[in-house]
PAZAPA-4460 file (N, C-alpha, C; in steps of 0.05 Angstrom, whole numbers, plus 32768, in hexadecimal, padded with zeros to 4 digits):
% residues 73
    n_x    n_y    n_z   ca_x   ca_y   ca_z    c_x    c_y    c_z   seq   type   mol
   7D68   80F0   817C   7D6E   80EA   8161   7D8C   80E9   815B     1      X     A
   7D94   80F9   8168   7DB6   80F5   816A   7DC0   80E8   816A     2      X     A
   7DB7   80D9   8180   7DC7   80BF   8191   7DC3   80AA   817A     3      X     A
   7DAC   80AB   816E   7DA2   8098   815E   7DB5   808E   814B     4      X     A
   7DC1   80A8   813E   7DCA   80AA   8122   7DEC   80AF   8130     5      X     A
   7DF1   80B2   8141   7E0A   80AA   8153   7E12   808C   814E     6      X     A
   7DFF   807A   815D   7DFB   805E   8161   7E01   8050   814F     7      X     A
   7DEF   8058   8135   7DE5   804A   811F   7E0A   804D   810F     8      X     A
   7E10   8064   810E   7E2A   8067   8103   7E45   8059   810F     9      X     A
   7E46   8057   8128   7E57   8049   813A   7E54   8025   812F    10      X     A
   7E3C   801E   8135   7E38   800C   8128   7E3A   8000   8103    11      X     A
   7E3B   800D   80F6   7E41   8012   80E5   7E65   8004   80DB    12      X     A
   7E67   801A   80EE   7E85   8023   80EE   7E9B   8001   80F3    13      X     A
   7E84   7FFE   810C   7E96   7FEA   8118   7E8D   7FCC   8101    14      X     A
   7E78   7FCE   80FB   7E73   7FBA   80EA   7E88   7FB3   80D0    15      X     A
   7E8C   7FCA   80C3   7E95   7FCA   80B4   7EB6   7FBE   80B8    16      X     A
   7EBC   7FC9   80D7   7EE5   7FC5   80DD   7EDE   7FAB   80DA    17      X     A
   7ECF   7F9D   80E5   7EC7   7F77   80EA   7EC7   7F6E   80CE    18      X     A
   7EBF   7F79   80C3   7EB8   7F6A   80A9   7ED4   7F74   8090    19      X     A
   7EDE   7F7B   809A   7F00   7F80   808B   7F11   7F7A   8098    20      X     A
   7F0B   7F71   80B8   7F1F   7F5F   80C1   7F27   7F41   80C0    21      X     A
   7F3A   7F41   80AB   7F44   7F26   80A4   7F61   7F2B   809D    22      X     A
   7F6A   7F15   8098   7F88   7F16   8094   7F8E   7F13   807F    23      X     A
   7FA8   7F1D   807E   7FA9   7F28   805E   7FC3   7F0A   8051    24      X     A
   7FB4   7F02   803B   7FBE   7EED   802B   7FE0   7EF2   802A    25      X     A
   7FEF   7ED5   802D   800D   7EE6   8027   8011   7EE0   800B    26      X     A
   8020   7EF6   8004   802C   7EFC   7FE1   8035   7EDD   7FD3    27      X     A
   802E   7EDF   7FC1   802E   7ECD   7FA8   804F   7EBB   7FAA    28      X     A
   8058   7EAB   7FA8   806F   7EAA   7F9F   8071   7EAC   7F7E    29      X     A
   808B   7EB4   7F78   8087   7EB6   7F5A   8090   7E9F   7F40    30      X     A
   8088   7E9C   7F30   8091   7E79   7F28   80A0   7E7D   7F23    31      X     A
   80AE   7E68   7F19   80C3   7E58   7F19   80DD   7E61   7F2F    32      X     A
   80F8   7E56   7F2D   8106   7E58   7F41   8113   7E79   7F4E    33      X     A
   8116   7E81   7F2F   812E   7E9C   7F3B   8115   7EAF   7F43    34      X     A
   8108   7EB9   7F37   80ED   7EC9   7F42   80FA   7EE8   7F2F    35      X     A
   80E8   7EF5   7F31   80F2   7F19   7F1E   80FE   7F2F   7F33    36      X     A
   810C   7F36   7F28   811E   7F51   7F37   810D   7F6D   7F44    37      X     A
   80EF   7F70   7F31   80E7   7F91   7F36   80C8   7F7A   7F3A    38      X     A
   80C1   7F93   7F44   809C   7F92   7F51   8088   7F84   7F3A    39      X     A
   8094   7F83   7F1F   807C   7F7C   7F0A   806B   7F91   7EFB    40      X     A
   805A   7F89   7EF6   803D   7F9B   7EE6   8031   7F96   7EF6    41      X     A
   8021   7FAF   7EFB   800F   7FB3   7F10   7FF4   7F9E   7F09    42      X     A
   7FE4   7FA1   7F1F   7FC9   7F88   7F13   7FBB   7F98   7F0C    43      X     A
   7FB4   7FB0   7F10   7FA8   7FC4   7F01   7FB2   7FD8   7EF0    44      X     A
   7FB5   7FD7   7ED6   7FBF   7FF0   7ED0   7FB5   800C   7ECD    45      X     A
   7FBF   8023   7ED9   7FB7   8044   7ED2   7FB1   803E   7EB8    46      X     A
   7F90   8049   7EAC   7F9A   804C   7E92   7F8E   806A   7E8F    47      X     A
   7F8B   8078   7E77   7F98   808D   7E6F   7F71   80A6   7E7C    48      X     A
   7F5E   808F   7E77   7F4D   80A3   7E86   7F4C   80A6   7EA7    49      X     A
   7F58   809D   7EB5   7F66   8098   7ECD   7F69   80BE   7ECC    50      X     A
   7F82   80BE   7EC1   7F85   80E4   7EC7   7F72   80F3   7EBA    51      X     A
   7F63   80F3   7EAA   7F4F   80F6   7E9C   7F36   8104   7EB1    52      X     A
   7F31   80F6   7EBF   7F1C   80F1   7ED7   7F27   8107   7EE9    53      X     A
   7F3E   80FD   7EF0   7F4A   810F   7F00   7F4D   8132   7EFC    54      X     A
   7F5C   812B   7EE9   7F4B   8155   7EE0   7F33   815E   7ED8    55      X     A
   7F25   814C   7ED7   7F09   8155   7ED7   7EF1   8155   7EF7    56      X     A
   7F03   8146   7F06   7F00   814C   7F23   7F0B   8164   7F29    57      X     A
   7F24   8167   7F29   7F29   817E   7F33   7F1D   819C   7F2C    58      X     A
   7F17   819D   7F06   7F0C   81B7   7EFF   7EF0   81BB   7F13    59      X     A
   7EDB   8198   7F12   7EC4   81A3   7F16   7ECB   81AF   7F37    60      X     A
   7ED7   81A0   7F49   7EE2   81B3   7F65   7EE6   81CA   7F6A    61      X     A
   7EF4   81D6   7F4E   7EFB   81F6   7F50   7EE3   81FF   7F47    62      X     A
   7ED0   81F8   7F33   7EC1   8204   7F29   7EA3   8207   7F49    63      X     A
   7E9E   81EC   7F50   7E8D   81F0   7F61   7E9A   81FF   7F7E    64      X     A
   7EAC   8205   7F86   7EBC   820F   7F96   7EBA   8235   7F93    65      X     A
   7EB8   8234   7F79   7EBD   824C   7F72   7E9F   8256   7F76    66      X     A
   7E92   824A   7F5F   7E71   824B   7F5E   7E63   8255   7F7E    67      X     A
   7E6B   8240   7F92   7E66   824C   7FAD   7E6D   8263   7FBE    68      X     A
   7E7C   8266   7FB0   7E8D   8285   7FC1   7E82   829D   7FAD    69      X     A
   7E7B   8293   7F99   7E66   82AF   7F91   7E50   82B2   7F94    70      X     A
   7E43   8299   7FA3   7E2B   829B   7FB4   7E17   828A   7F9B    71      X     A
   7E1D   8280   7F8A   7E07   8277   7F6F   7DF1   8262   7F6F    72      X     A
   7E04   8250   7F87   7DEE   823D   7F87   7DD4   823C   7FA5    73      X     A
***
């Protein structure tokens, strides 16, 4: 059963490197002649529930972290 779920994962694994191996597009040129000084706006922007999420990841971590070490669940 080991070997099985060994296999199956390896395979997996390797499927996945194949199927993300491609080459990566080259960067945009930017219009017109002189082109911009700094990096731009990002294509995605952070927006504000972004950190939001994020401390609410971390409390539930301490909280289930904690919860386990007092033996609760």
């Amino acid at each position: 059963m080991k070997l099985i779920n060994k296999a199956l994962l390896f395979l997996v694994l390797i499927t996945g490197a194949l199927y993300k191996a491609e080459e990566i597009p080259p960067a945009p040129t930017p219009p017109g002649g002189g082109g911009g000084t700094g990096p731009g706006v990002p294509a995605s922007p952070i927006d504000m529930y972004v950190y939001a999420l994020v401390l609410v990841a971390v409390f539930l971590i301490i909280y289930f972290v904690r919860k386990r070490e007092k033996g609760l669940i």
